[in-house]
Jmol script that loads the backbone (N, CA, C; Angstrom):
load data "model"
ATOM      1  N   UNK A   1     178.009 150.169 120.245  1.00  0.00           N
ATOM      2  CA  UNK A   1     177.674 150.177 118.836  1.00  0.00           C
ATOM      3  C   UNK A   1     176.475 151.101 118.629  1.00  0.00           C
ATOM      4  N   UNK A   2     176.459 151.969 117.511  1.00  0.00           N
ATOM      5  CA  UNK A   2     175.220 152.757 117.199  1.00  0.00           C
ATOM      6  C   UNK A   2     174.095 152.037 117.279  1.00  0.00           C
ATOM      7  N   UNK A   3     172.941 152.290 117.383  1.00  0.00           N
ATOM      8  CA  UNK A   3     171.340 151.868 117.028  1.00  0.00           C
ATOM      9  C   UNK A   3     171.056 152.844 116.191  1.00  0.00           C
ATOM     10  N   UNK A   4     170.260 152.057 115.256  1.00  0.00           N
ATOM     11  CA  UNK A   4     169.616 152.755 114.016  1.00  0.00           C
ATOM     12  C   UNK A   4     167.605 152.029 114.187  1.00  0.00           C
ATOM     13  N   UNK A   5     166.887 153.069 113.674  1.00  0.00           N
ATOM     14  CA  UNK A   5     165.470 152.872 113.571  1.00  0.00           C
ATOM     15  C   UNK A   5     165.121 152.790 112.381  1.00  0.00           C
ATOM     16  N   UNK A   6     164.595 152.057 112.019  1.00  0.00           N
ATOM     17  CA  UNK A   6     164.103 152.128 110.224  1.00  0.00           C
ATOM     18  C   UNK A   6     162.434 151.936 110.391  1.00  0.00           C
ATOM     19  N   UNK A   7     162.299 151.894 108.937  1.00  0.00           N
ATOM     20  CA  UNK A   7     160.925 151.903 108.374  1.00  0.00           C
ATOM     21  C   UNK A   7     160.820 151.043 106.818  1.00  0.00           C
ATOM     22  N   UNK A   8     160.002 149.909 107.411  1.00  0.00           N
ATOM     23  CA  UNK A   8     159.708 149.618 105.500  1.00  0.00           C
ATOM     24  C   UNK A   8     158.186 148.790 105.979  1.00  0.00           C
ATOM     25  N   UNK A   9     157.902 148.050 104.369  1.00  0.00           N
ATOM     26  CA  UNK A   9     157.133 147.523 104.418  1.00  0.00           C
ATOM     27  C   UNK A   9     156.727 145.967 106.037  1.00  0.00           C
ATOM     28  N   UNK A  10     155.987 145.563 106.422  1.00  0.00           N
ATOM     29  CA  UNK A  10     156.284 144.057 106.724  1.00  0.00           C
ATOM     30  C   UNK A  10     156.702 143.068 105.772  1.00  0.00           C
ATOM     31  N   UNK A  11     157.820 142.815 105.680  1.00  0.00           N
ATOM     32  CA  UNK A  11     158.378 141.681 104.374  1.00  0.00           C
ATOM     33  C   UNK A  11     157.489 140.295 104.829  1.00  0.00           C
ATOM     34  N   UNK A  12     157.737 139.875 105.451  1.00  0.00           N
ATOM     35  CA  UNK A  12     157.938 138.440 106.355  1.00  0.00           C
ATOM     36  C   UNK A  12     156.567 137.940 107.024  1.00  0.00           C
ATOM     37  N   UNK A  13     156.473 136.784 107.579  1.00  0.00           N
ATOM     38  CA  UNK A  13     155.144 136.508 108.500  1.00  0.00           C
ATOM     39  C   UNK A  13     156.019 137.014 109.830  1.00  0.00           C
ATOM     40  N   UNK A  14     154.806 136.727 110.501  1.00  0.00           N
ATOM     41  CA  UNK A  14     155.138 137.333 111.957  1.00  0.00           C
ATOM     42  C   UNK A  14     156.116 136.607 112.574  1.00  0.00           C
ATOM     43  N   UNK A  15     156.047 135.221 112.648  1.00  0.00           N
ATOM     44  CA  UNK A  15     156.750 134.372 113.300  1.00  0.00           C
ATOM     45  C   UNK A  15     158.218 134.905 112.721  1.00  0.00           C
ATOM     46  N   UNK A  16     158.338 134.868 111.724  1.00  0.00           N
ATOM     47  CA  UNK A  16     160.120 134.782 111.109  1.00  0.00           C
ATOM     48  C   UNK A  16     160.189 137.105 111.686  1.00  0.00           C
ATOM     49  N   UNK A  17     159.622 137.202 111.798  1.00  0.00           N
ATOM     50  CA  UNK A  17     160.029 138.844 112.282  1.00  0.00           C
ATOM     51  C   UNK A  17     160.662 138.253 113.961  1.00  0.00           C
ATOM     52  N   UNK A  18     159.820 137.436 114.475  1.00  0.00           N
ATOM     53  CA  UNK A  18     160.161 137.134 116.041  1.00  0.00           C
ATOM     54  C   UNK A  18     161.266 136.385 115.940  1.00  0.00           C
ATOM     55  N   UNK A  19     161.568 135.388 115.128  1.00  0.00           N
ATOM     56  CA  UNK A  19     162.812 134.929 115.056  1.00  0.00           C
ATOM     57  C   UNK A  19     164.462 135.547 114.755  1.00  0.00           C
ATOM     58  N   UNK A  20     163.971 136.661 114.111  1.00  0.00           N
ATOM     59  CA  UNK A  20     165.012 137.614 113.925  1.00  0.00           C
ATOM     60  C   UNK A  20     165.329 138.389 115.065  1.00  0.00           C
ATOM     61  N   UNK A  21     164.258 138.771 115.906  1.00  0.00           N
ATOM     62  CA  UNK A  21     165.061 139.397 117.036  1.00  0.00           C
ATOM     63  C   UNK A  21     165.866 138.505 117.797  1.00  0.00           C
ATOM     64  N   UNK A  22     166.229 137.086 117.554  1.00  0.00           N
ATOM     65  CA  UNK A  22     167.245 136.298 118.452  1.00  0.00           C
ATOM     66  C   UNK A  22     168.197 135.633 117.534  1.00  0.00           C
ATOM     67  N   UNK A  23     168.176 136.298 116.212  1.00  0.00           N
ATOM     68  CA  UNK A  23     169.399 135.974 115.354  1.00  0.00           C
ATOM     69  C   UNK A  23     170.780 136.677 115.812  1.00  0.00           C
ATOM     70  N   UNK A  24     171.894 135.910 115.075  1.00  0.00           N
ATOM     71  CA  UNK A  24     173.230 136.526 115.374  1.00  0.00           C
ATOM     72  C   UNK A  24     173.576 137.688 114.800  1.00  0.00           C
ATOM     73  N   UNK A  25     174.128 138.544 114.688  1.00  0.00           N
ATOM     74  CA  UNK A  25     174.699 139.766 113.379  1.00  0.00           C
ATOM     75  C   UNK A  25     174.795 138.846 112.541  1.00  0.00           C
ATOM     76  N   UNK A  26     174.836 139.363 111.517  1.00  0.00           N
ATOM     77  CA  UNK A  26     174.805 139.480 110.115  1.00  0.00           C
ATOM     78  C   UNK A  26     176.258 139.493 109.510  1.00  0.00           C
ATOM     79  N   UNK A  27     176.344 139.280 108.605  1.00  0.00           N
ATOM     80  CA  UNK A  27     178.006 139.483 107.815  1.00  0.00           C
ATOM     81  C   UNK A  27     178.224 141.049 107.825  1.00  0.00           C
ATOM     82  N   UNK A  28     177.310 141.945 107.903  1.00  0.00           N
ATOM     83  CA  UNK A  28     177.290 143.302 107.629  1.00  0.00           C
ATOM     84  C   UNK A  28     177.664 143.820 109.292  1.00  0.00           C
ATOM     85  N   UNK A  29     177.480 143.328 110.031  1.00  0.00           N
ATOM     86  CA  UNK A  29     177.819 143.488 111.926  1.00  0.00           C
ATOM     87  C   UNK A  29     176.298 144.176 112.630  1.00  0.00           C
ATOM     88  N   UNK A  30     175.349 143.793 111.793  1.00  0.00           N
ATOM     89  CA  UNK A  30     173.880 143.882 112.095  1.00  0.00           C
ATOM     90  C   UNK A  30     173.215 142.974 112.633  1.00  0.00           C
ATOM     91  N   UNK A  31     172.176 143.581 113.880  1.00  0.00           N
ATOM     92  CA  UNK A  31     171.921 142.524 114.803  1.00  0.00           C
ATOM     93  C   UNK A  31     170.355 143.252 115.210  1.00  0.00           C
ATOM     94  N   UNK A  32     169.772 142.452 115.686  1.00  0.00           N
ATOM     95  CA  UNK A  32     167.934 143.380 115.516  1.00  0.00           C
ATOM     96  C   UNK A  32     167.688 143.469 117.038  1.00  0.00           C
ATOM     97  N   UNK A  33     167.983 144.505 117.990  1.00  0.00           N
ATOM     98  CA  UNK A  33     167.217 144.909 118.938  1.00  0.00           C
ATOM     99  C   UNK A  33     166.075 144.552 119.302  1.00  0.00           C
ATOM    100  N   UNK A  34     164.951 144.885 118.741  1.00  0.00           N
ATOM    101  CA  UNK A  34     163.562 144.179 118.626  1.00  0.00           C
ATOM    102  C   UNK A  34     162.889 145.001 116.857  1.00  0.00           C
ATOM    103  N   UNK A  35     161.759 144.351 116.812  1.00  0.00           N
ATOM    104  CA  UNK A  35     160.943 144.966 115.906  1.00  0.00           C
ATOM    105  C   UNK A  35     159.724 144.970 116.100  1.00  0.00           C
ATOM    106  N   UNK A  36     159.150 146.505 115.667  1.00  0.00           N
ATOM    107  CA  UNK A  36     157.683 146.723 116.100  1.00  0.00           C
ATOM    108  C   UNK A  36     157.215 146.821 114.928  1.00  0.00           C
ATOM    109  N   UNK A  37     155.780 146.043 114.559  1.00  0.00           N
ATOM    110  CA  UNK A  37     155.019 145.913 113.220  1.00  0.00           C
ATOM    111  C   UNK A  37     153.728 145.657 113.425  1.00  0.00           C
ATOM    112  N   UNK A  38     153.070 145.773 112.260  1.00  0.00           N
ATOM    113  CA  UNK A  38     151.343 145.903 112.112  1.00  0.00           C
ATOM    114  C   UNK A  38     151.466 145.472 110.908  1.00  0.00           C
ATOM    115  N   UNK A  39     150.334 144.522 111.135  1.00  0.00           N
ATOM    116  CA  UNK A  39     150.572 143.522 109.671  1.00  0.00           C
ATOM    117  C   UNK A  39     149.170 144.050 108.991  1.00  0.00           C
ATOM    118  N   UNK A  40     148.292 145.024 109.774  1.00  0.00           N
ATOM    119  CA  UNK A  40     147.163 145.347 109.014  1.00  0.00           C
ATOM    120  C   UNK A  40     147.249 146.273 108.630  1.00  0.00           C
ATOM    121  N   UNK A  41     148.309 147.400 109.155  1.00  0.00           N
ATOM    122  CA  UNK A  41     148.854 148.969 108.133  1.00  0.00           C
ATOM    123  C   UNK A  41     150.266 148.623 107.173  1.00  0.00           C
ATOM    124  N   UNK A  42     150.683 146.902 106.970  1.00  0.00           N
ATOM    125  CA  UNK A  42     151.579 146.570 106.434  1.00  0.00           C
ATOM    126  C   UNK A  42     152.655 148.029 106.633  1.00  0.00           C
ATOM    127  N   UNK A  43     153.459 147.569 108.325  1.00  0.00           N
ATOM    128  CA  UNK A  43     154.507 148.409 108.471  1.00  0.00           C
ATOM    129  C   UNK A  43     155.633 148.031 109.439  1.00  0.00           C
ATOM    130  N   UNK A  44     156.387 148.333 109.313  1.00  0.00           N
ATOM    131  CA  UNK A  44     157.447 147.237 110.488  1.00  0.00           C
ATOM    132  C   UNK A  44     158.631 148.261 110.551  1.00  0.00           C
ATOM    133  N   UNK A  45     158.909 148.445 111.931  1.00  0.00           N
ATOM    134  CA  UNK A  45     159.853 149.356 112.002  1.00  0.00           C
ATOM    135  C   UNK A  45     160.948 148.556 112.731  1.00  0.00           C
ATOM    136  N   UNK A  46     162.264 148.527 112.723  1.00  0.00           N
ATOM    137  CA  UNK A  46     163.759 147.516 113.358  1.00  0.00           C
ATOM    138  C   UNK A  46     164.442 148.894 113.825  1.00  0.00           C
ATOM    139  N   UNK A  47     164.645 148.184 114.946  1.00  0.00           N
ATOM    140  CA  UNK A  47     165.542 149.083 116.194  1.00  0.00           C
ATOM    141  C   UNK A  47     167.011 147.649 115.616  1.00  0.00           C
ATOM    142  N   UNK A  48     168.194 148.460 115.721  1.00  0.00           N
ATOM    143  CA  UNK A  48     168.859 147.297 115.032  1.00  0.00           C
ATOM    144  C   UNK A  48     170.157 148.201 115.632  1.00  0.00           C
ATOM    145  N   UNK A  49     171.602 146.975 116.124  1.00  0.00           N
ATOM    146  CA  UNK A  49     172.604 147.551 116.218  1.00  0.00           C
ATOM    147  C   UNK A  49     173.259 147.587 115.021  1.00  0.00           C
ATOM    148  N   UNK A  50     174.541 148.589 115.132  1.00  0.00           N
ATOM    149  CA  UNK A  50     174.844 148.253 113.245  1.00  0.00           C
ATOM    150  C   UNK A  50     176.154 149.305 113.466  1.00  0.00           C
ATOM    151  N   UNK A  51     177.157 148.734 112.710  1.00  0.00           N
ATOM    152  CA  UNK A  51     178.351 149.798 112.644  1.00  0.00           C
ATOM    153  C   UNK A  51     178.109 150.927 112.291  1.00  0.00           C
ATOM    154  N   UNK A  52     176.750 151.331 111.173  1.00  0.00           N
ATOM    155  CA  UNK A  52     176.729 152.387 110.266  1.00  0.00           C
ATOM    156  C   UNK A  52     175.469 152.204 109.536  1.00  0.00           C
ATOM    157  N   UNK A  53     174.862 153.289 108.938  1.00  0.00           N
ATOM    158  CA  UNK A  53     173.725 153.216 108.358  1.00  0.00           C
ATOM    159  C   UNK A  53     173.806 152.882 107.049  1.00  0.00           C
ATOM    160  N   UNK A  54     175.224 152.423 106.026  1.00  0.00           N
ATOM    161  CA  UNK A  54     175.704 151.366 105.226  1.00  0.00           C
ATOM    162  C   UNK A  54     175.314 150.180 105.350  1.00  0.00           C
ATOM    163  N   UNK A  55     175.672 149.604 106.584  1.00  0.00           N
ATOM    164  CA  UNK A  55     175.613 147.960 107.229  1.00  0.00           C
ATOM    165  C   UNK A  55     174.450 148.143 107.231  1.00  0.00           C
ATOM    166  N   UNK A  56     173.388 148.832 107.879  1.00  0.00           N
ATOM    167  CA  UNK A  56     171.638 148.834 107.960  1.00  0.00           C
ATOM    168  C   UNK A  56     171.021 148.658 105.946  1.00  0.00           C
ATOM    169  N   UNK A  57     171.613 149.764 105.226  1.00  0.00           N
ATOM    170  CA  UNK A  57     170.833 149.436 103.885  1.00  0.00           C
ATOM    171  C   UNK A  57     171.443 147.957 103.172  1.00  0.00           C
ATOM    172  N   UNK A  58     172.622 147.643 103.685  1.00  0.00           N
ATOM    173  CA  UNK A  58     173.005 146.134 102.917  1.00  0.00           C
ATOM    174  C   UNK A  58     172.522 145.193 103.817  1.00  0.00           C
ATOM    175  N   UNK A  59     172.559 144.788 104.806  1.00  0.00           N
ATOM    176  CA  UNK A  59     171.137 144.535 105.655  1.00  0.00           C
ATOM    177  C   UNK A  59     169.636 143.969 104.979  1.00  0.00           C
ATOM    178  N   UNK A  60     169.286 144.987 104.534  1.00  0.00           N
ATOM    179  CA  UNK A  60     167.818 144.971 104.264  1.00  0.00           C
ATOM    180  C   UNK A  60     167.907 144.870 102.851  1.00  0.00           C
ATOM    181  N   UNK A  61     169.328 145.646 102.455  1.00  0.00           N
ATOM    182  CA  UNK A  61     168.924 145.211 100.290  1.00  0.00           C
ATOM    183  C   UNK A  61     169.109 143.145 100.542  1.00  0.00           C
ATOM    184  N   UNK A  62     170.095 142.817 101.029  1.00  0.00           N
ATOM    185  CA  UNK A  62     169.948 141.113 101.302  1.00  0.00           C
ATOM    186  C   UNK A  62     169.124 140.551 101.084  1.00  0.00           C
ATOM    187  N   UNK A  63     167.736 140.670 102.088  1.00  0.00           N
ATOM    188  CA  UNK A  63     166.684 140.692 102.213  1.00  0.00           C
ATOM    189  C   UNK A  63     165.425 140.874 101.253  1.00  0.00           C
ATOM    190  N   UNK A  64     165.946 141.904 100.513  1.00  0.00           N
ATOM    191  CA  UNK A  64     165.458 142.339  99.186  1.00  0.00           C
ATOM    192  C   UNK A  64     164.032 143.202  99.885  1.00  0.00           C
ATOM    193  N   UNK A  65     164.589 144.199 101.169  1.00  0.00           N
ATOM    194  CA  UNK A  65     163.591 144.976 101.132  1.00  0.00           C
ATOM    195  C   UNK A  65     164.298 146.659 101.293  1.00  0.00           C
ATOM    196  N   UNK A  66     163.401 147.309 101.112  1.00  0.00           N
ATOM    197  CA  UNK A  66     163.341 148.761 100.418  1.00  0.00           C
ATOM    198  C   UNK A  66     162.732 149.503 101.616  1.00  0.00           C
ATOM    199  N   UNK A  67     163.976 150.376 102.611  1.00  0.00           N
ATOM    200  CA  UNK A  67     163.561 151.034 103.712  1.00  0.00           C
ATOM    201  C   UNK A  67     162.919 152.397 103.030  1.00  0.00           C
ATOM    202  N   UNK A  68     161.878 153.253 103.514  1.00  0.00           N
ATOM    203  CA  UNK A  68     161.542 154.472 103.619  1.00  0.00           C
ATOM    204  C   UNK A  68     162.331 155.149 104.396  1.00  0.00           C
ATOM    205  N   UNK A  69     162.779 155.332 105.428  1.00  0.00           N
ATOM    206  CA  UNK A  69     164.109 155.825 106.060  1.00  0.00           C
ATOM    207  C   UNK A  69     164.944 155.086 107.090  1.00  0.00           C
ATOM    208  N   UNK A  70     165.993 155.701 107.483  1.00  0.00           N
ATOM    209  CA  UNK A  70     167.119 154.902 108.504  1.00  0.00           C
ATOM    210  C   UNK A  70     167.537 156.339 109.046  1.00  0.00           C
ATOM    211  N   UNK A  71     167.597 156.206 110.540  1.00  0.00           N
ATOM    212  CA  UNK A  71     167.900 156.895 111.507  1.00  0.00           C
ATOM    213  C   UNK A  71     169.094 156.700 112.589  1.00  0.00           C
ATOM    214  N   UNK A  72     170.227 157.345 112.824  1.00  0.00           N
ATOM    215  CA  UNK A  72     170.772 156.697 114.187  1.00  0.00           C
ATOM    216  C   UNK A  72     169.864 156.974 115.304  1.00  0.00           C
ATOM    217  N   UNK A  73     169.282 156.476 116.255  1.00  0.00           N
ATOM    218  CA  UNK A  73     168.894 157.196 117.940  1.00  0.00           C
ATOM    219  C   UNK A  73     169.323 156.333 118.934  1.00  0.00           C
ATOM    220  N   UNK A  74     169.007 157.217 119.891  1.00  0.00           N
ATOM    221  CA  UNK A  74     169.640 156.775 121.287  1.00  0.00           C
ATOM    222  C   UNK A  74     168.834 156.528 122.344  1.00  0.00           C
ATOM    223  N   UNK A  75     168.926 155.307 122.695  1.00  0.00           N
ATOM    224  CA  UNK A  75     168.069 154.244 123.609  1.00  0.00           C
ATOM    225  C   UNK A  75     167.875 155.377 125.523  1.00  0.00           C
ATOM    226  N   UNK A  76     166.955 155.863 125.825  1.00  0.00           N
ATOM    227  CA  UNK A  76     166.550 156.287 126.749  1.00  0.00           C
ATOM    228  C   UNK A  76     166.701 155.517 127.512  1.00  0.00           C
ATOM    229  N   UNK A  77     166.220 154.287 127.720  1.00  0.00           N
ATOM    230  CA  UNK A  77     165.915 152.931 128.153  1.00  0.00           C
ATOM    231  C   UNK A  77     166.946 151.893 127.787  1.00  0.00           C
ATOM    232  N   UNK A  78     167.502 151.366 128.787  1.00  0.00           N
ATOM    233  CA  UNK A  78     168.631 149.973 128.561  1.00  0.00           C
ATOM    234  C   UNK A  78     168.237 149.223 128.928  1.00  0.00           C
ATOM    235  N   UNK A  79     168.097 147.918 128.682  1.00  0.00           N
ATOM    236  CA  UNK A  79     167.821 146.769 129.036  1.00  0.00           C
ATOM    237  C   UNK A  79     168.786 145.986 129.844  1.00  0.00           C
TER     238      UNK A  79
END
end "model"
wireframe off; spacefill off
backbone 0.3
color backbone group
């Protein structure tokens, strides 16, 4: 499945950002890799699997948040 990188605000407290990286996909076939954020430059970026960068913006409109961009890239590193 593609990985996509985004960018938006931090919506959430920290705890519910950590809980999302061990949620299931989504109705959209979105699922959160991990997420890296700073709650003092209010910024949070999601490494996220996702059929398409469609499934990533319905995703986050759900949510009711507003990405600055969405990227496909490719994981150097596998876990």
């Amino acid at each position: 499945m593609p990985v996509f990188l985004d960018v938006h605000k931090v919506p959430f407290s920290e705890e519910n950002l950590k809980e999302l990286c061990f949620a299931p996909a989504d109705e959209f076939g979105v699922s959160h890799v991990n997420l890296m954020y700073n709650k003092e430059a209010n910024v949070c970026f999601c490494l996220l699997d996702a059929p398409d960068v469609t499934a990533v913006e319905n995703h986050h409109d759900k949510a009711g948040v507003k990405c600055e961009w969405i990227t496909e890239v490719k994981l150097a590193k596998h876990t």
